[in-house]
One Martini backbone bead per residue (centre of mass of N, CA, C, O) as a GRO file, in nm:
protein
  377
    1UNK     BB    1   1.101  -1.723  -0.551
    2UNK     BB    2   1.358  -1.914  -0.482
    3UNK     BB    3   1.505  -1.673  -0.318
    4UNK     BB    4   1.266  -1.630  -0.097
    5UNK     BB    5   1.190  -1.871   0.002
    6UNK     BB    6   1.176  -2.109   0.218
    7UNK     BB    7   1.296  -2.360   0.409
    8UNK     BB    8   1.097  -2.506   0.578
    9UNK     BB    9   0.937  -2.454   0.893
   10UNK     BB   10   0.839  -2.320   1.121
   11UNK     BB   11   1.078  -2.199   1.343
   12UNK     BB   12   1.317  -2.397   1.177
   13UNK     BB   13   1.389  -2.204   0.931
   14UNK     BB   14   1.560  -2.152   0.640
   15UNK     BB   15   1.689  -1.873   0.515
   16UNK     BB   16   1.658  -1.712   0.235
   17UNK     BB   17   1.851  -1.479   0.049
   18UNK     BB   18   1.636  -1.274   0.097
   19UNK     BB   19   1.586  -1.277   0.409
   20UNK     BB   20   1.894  -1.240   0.525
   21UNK     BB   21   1.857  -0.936   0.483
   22UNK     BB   22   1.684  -0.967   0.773
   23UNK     BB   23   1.820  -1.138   0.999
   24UNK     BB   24   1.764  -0.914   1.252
   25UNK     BB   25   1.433  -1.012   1.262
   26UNK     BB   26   1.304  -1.287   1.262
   27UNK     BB   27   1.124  -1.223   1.529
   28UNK     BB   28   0.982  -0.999   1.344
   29UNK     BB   29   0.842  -1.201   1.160
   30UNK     BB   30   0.710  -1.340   0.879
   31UNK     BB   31   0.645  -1.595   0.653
   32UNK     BB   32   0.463  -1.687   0.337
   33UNK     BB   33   0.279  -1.954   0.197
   34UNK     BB   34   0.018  -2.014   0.021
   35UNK     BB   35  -0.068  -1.748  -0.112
   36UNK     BB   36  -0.394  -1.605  -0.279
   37UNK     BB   37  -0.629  -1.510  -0.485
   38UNK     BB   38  -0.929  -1.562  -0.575
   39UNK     BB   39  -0.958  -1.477  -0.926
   40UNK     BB   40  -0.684  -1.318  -0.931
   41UNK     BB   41  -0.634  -1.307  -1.267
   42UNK     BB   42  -0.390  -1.174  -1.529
   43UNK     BB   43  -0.132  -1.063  -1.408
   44UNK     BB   44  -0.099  -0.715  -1.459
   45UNK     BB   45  -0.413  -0.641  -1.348
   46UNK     BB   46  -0.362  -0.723  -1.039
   47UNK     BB   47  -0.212  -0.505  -0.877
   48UNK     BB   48  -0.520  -0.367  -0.769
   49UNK     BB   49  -0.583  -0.621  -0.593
   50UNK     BB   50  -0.373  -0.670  -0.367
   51UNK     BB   51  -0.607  -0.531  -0.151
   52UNK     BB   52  -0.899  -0.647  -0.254
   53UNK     BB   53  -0.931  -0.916  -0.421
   54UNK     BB   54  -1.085  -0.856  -0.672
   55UNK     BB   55  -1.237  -1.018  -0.921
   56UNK     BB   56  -1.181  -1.015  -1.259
   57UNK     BB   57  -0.952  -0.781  -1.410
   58UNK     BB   58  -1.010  -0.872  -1.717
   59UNK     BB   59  -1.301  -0.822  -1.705
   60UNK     BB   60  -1.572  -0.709  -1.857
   61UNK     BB   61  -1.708  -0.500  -1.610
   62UNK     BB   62  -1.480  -0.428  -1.376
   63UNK     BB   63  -1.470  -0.358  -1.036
   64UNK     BB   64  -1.338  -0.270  -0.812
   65UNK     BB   65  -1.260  -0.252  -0.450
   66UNK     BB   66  -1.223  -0.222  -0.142
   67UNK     BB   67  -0.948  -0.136   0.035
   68UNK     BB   68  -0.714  -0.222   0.352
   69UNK     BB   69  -0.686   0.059   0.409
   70UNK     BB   70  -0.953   0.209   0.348
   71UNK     BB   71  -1.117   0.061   0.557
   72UNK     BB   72  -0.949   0.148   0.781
   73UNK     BB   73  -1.017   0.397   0.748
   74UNK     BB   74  -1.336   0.458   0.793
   75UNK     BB   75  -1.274   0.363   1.133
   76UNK     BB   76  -0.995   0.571   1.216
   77UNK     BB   77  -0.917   0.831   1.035
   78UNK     BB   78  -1.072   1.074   1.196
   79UNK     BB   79  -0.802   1.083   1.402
   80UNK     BB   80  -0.622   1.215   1.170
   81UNK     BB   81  -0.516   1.424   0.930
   82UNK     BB   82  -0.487   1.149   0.773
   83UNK     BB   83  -0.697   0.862   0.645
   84UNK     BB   84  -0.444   0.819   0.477
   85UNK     BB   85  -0.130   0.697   0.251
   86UNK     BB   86  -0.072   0.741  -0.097
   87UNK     BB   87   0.232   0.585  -0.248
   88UNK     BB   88   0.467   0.604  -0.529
   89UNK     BB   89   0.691   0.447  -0.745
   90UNK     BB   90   0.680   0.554  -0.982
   91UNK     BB   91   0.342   0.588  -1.073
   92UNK     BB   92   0.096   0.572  -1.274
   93UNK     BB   93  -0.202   0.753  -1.148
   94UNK     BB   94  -0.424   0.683  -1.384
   95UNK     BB   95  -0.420   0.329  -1.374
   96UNK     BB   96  -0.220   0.308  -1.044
   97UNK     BB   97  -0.304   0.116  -0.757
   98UNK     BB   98  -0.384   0.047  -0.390
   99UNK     BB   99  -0.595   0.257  -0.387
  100UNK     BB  100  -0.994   0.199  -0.291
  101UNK     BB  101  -1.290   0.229  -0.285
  102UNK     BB  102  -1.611   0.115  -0.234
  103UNK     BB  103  -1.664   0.159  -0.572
  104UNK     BB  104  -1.347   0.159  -0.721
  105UNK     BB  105  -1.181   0.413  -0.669
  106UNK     BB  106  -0.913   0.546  -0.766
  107UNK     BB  107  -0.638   0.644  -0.599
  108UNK     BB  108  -0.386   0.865  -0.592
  109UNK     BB  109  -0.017   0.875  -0.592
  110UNK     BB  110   0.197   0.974  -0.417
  111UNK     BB  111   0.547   1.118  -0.524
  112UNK     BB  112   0.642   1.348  -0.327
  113UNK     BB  113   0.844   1.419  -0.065
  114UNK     BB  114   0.801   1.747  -0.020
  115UNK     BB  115   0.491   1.786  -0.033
  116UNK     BB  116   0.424   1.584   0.194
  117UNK     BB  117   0.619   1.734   0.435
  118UNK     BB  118   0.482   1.963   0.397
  119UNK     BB  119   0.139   1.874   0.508
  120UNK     BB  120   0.247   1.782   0.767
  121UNK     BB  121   0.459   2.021   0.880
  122UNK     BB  122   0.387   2.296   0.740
  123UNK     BB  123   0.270   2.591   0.872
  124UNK     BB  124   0.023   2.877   0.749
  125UNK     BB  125  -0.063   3.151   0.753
  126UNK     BB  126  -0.352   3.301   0.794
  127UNK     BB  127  -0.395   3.353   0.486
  128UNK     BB  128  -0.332   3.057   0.401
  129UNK     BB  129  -0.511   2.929   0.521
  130UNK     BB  130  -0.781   3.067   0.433
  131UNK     BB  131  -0.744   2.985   0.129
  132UNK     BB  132  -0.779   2.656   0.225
  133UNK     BB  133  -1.080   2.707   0.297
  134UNK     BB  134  -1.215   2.855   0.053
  135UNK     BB  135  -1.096   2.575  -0.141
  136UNK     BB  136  -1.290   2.386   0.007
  137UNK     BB  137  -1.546   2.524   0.005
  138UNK     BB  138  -1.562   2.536  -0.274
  139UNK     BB  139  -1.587   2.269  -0.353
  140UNK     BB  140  -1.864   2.194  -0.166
  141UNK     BB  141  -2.038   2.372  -0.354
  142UNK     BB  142  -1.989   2.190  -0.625
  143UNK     BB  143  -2.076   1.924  -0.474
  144UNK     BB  144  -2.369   2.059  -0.469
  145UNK     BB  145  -2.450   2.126  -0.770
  146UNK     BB  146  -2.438   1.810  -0.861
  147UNK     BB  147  -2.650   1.721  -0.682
  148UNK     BB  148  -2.879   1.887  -0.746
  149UNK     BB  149  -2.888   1.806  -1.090
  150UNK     BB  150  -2.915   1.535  -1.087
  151UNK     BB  151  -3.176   1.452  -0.896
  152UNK     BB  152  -3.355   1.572  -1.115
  153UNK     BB  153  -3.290   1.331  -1.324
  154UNK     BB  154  -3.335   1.062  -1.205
  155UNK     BB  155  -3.617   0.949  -1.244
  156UNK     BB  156  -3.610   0.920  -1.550
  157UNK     BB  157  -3.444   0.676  -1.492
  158UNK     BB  158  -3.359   0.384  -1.529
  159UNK     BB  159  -3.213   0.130  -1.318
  160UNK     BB  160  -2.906   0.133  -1.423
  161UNK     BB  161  -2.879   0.410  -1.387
  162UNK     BB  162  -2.930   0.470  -1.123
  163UNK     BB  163  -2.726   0.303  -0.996
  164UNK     BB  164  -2.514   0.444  -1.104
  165UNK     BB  165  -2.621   0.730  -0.950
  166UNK     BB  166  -2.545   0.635  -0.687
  167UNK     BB  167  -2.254   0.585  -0.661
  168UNK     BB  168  -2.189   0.873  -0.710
  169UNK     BB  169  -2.322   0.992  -0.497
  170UNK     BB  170  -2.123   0.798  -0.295
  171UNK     BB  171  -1.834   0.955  -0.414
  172UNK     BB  172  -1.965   1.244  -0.316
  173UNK     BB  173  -1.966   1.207  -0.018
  174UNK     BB  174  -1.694   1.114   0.037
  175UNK     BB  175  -1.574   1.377  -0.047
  176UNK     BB  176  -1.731   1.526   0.171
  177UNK     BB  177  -1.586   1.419   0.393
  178UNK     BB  178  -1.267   1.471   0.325
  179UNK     BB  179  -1.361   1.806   0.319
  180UNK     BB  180  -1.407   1.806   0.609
  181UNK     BB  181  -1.176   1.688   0.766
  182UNK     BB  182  -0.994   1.922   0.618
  183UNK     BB  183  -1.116   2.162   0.779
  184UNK     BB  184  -1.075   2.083   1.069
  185UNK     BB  185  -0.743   2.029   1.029
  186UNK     BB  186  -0.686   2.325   0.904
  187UNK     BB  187  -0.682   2.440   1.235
  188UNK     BB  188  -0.465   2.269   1.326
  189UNK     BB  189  -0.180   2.204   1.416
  190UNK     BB  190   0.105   2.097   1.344
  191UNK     BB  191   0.388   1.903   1.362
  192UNK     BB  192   0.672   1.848   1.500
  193UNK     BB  193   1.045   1.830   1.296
  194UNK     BB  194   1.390   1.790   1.272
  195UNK     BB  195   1.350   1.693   0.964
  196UNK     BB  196   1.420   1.786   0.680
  197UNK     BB  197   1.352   1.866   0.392
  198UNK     BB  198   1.316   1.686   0.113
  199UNK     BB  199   1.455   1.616  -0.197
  200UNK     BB  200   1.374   1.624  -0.526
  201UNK     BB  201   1.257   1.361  -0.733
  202UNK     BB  202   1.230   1.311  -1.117
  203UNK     BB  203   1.420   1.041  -1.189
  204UNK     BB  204   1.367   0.753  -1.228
  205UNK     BB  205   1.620   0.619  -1.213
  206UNK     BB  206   1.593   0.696  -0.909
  207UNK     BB  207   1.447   0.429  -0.761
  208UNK     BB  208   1.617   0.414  -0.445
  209UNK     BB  209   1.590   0.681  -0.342
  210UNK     BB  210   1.261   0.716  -0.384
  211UNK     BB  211   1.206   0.481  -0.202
  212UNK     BB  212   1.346   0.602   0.042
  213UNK     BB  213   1.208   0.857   0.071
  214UNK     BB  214   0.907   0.717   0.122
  215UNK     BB  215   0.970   0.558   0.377
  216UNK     BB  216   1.040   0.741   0.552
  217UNK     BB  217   0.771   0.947   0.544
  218UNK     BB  218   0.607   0.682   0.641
  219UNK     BB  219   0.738   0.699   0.943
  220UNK     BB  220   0.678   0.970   0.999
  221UNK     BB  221   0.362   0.965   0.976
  222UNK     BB  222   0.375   0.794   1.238
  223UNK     BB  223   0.560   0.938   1.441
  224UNK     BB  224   0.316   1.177   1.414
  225UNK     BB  225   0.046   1.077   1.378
  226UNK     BB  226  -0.089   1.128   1.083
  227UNK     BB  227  -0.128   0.829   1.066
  228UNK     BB  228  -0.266   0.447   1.017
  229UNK     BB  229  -0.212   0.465   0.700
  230UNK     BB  230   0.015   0.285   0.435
  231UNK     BB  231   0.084   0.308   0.097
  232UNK     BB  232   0.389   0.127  -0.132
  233UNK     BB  233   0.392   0.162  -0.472
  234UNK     BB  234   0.554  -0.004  -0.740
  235UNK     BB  235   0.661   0.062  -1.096
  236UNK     BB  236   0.758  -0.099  -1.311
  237UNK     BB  237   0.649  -0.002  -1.610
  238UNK     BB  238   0.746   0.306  -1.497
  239UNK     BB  239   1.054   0.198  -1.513
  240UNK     BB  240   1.349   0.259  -1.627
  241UNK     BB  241   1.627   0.285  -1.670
  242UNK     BB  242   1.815   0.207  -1.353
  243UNK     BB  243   1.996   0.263  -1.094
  244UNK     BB  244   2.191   0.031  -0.868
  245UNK     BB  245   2.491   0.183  -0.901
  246UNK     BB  246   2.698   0.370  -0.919
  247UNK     BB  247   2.789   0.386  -1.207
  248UNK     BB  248   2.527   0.137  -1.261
  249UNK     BB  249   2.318   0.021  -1.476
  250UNK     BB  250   2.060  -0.092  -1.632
  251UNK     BB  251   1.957  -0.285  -1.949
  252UNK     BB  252   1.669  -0.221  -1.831
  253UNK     BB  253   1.375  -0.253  -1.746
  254UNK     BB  254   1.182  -0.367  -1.461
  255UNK     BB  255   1.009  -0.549  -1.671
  256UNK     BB  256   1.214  -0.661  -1.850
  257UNK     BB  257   1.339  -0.804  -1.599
  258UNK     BB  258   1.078  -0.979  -1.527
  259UNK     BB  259   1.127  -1.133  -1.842
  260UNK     BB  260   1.393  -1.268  -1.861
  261UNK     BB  261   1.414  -1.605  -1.971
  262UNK     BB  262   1.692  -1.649  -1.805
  263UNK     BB  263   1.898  -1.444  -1.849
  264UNK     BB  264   2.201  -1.408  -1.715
  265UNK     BB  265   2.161  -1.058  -1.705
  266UNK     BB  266   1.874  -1.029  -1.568
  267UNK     BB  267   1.867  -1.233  -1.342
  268UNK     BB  268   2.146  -1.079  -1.229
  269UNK     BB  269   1.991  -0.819  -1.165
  270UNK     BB  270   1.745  -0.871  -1.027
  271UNK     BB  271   1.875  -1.004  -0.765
  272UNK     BB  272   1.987  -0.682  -0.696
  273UNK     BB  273   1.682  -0.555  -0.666
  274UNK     BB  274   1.546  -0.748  -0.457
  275UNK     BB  275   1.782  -0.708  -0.233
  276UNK     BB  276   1.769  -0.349  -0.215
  277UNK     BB  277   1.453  -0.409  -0.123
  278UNK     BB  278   1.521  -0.567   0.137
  279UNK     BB  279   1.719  -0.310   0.267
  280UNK     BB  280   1.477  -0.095   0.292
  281UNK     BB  281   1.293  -0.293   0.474
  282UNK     BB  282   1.551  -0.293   0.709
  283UNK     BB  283   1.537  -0.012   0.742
  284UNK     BB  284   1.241   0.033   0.817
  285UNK     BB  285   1.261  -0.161   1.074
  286UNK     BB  286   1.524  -0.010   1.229
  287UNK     BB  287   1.353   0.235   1.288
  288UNK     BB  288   1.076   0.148   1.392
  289UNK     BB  289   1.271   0.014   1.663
  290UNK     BB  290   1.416   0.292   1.733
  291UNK     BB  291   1.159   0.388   1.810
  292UNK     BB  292   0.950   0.534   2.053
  293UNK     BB  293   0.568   0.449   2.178
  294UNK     BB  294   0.484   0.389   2.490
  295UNK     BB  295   0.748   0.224   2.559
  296UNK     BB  296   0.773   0.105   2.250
  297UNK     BB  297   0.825  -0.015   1.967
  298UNK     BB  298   0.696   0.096   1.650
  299UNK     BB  299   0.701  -0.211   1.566
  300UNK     BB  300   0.521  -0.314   1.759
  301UNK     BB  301   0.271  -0.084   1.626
  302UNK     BB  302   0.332  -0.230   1.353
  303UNK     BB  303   0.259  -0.287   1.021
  304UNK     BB  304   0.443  -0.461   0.780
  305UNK     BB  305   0.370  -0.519   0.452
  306UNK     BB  306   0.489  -0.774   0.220
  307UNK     BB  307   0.457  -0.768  -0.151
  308UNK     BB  308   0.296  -0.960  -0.425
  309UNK     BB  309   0.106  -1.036  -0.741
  310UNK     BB  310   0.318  -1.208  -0.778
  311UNK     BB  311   0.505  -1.524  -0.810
  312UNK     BB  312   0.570  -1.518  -1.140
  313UNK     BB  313   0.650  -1.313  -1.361
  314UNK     BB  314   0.793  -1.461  -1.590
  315UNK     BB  315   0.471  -1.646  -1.610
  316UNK     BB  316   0.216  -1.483  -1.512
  317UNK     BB  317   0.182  -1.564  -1.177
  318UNK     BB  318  -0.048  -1.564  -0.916
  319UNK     BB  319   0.042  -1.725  -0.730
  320UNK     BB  320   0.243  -1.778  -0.459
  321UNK     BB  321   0.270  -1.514  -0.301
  322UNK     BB  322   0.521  -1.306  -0.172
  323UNK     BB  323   0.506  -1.275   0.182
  324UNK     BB  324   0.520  -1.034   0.441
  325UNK     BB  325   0.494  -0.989   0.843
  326UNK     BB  326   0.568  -0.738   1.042
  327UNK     BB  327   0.499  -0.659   1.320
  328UNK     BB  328   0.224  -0.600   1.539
  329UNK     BB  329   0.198  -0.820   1.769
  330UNK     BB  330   0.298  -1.082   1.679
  331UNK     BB  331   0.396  -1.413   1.600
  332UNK     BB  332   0.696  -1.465   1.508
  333UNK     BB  333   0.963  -1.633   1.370
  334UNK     BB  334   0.797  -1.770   1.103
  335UNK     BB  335   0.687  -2.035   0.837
  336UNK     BB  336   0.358  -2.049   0.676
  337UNK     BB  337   0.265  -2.315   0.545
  338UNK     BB  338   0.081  -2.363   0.211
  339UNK     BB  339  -0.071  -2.531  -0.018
  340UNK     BB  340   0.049  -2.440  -0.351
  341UNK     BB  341  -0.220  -2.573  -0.534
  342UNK     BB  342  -0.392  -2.491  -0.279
  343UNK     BB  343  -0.484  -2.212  -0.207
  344UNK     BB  344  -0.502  -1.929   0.059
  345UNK     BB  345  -0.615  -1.651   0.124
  346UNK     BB  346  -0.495  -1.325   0.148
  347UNK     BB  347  -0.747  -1.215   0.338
  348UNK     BB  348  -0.709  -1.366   0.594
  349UNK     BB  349  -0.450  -1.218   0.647
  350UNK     BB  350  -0.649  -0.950   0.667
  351UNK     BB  351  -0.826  -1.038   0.919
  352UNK     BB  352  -0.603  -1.029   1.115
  353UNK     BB  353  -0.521  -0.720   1.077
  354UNK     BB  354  -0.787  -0.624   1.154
  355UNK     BB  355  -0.794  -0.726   1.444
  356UNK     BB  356  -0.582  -0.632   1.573
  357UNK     BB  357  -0.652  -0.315   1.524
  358UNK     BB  358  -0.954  -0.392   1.651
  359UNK     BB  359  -1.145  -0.508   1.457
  360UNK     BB  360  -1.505  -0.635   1.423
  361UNK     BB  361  -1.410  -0.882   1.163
  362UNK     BB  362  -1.474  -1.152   0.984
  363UNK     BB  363  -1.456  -1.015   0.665
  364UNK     BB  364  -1.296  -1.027   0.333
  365UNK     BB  365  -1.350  -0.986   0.063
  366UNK     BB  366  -1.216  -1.370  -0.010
  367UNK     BB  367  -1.257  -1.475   0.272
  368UNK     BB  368  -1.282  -1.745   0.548
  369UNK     BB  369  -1.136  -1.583   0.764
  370UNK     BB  370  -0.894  -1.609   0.937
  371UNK     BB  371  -0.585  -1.695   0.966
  372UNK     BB  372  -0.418  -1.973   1.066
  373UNK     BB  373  -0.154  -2.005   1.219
  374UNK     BB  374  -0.172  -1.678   1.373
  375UNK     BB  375  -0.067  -1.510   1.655
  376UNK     BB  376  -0.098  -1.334   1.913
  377UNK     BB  377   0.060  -1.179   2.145
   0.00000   0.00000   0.00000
């Protein structure tokens, strides 16, 4: 965090050695102190909830709620191909996800960069076309039958189980909604690029590699105007002892890199691991600034959240987490901190992304608000 965050504020705020990273951007960028969500403790639980804000993430019977990509997808998702795109860095894909259903139900995280690619851009010949619709259709189908069998003996059920089974049915509506959506889009032709397809990466040491290649993606997504949101989860848990720089590798995994203990070799490994990260964030800057939209710089029309759940991995602190918010038509170039120990919700900060966006609503999570000292160029 000490190397995170700056020192003064508002805009004549000294760039801290992590913020350096970026600073071809500084004009672009915001960078937020004392922002966490309130109730969201007990270390890495927490990572499922950093765009829900669901409280009591520890607590028997928790259940996490819709996540800040998925509520905007349910908005204008219908308007492209994919109405989200959730990819992951190493994954556990059954267990870690930023992406959550209104429900609560985890999304798994796409984790193949030329999988992905084939799905945006490679359109399939009319054979193929038709399979996909058949599969589509058969979804769909026994879609049908689960909920014909459920809703007949429904009534016979107490009213916790009935709950229990209207979750079900809105959990099987959602899927069905997503199933007209993809047959929809499967017969519309998809976008032409001139970008070769990525070649695959399954070996997690390549830990910068995969990030990088998913980070494109994620760039291409907007720029074929595939979807209009992306979220791009790294699991620490799931990386282990992995590349830092050719023929150099870390002495641990990401995870225990993280619990340094102040150890002076694991300290400056992970100082190395999140420079890296700052440096392929200031290149994902560097390509959607570069890239022109209705007359615009892309950067300009994308909001690109950067955060963690973690204020401090090695003391398991939810608070003062570390977040910045480039582009996307704010005013930037500044520090807004707010006070340390009694931390601004940072769904606040979700409620101004989501009114930039477009969106007239009042509340998230556990917002209290818009964030304040936040301005709209």
């Amino acid at each position: 965090p000490k190397l995170f965050f700056p020192t003064g504020t508002g805009r004549d705020y000294e760039l801290s050695p992590y913020l350096k990273e970026l600073s071809a951007f500084r004009e672009q960028f915001t960078v937020f102190s004392g922002l966490s969500h309130p109730g969201v403790v007990g270390g890495h639980s927490t990572e499922n909830c950093f765009l829900t804000a669901a409280r009591g993430p520890t607590k028997s019977g928790f259940r996490n709620q819709i996540s800040l990509d998925q509520f905007i997808a349910e908005k204008v998702g219908q308007v492209t191909r994919f109405p989200s795109l959730n990819l992951g860095v190493n994954i556990d894909k059954a267990n870690r996800s930023l992406s959550w259903t209104r429900d609560g139900v985890l999304l798994p995280a796409q984790d193949s960069a030329p999988a992905l690619f084939r799905k945006m851009f490679l359109q399939g010949n009319p054979t193929e076309v038709a399979q996909q619709m058949h599969r589509l259709e058969e979804r769909g189908s026994i879609l049908d039958t689960l909920l014909a069998q459920t809703k007949s003996f429904s009534r016979a059920l107490g009213q916790e189980d009935r709950a229990r089974l209207e979750q079900y049915f809105t959990a099987v509506r959602e899927v069905e909604e997503r199933l007209n959506t993809a047959r929809e889009w499967e017969m519309r032709p998809k976008p032409v690029t001139s970008e070769p397809e990525p070649r695959e990466i399954q070996d997690k040491k390549l830990f910068f590699q995969k990030f990088e290649l998913l980070l494109s993606m994620a760039r291409l997504a907007f720029e074929s105007d595939s979807t209009r949101v992306v979220t791009l989860m790294v699991d620490a848990f799931a990386t282990p002892v992995f590349e830092l720089h050719e023929n150099h590798s870390t002495t641990d995994g990401y995870h225990n890199l993280s619990h340094h203990g102040q150890a002076a070799e694991k300290v400056k490994q992970l100082e190395d691991v999140d420079r890296q990260q700052m440096g392929l964030l200031r290149n994902l800057l560097a390509s959607l600034a570069a890239r022109e939209e209705e007359g615009r710089p892309l950067l300009d029309r994308t909001m690109v959240l950067y955060g963690s759940n973690m204020g401090d991995a090695n003391t398991h602190d939810n608070s003062n987490l570390p977040v910045l918010l480039a582009g996307g038509g704010f005013k930037h170039g500044q520090h807004i901190a707010f006070k340390r120990d009694v931390n601004v919700p940072l769904s606040n900060l979700f409620v101004s992304m989501l009114q930039k966006f477009g969106l007239e609503v009042e509340g998230f999570g556990s917002s209290t608000g818009a964030l304040s000292n936040f301005e709209m160029a």
